[in-house]
C-alpha positions as CSV (number, residue, x, y, z in Angstrom):
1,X,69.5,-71.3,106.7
2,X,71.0,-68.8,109.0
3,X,72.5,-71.2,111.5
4,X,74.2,-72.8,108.1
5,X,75.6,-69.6,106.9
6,X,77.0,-68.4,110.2
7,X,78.6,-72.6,110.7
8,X,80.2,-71.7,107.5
9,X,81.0,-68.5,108.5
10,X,82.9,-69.6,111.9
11,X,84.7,-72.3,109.8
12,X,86.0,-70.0,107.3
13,X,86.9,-67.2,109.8
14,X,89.1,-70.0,111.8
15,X,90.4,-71.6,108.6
16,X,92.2,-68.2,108.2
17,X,92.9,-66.8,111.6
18,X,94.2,-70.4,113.2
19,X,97.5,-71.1,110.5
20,X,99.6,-68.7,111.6
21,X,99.7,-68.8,114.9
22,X,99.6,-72.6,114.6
23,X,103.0,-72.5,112.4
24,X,104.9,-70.2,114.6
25,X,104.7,-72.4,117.5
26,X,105.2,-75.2,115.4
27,X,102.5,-77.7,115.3
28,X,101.9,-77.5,111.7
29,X,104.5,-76.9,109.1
30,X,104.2,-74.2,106.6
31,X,102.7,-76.0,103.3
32,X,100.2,-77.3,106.0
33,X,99.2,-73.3,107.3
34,X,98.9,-72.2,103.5
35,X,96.8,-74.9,102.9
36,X,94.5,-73.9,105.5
37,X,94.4,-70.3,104.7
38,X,94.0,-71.4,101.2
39,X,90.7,-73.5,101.9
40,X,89.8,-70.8,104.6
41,X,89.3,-68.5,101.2
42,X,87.3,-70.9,99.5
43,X,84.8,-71.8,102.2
44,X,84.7,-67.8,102.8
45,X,83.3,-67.3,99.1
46,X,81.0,-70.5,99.7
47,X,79.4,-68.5,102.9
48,X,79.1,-65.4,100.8
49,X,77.7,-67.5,98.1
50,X,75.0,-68.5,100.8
51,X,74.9,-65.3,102.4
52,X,73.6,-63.9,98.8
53,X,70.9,-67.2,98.6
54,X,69.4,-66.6,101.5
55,X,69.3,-62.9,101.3
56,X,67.2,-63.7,97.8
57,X,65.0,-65.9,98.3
58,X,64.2,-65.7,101.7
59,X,63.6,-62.0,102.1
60,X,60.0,-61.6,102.9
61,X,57.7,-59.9,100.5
């Protein structure tokens, strides 16, 4: 479960670092970076969705 959290993690970081530089030197066009950053959010709410799952049910009693 950790390896999947910190996969989606890495992802969502990227999703939202990567656009910007990718549109100023031009290899994606601007609907194309906010897309990106967009989806960047929503997989960074899915990996604190997991984050709280796995801090919930696997915590060790």
């Amino acid at each position: 479960m950790k390896i999947l959290v910190s996969l989606v993690s890495l992802i969502a970081f990227l999703l939202v670092v990567l656009p910007g530089p990718l549109y100023k030197y031009g290899v994606v066009d601007l609907g194309l970076a906010f897309t990106g950053f967009r989806y960047g959010v929503y997989v960074g709410g899915a990996a604190l969705v997991l984050l709280l799952v796995q801090l919930i049910f696997m915590r060790k009693t």
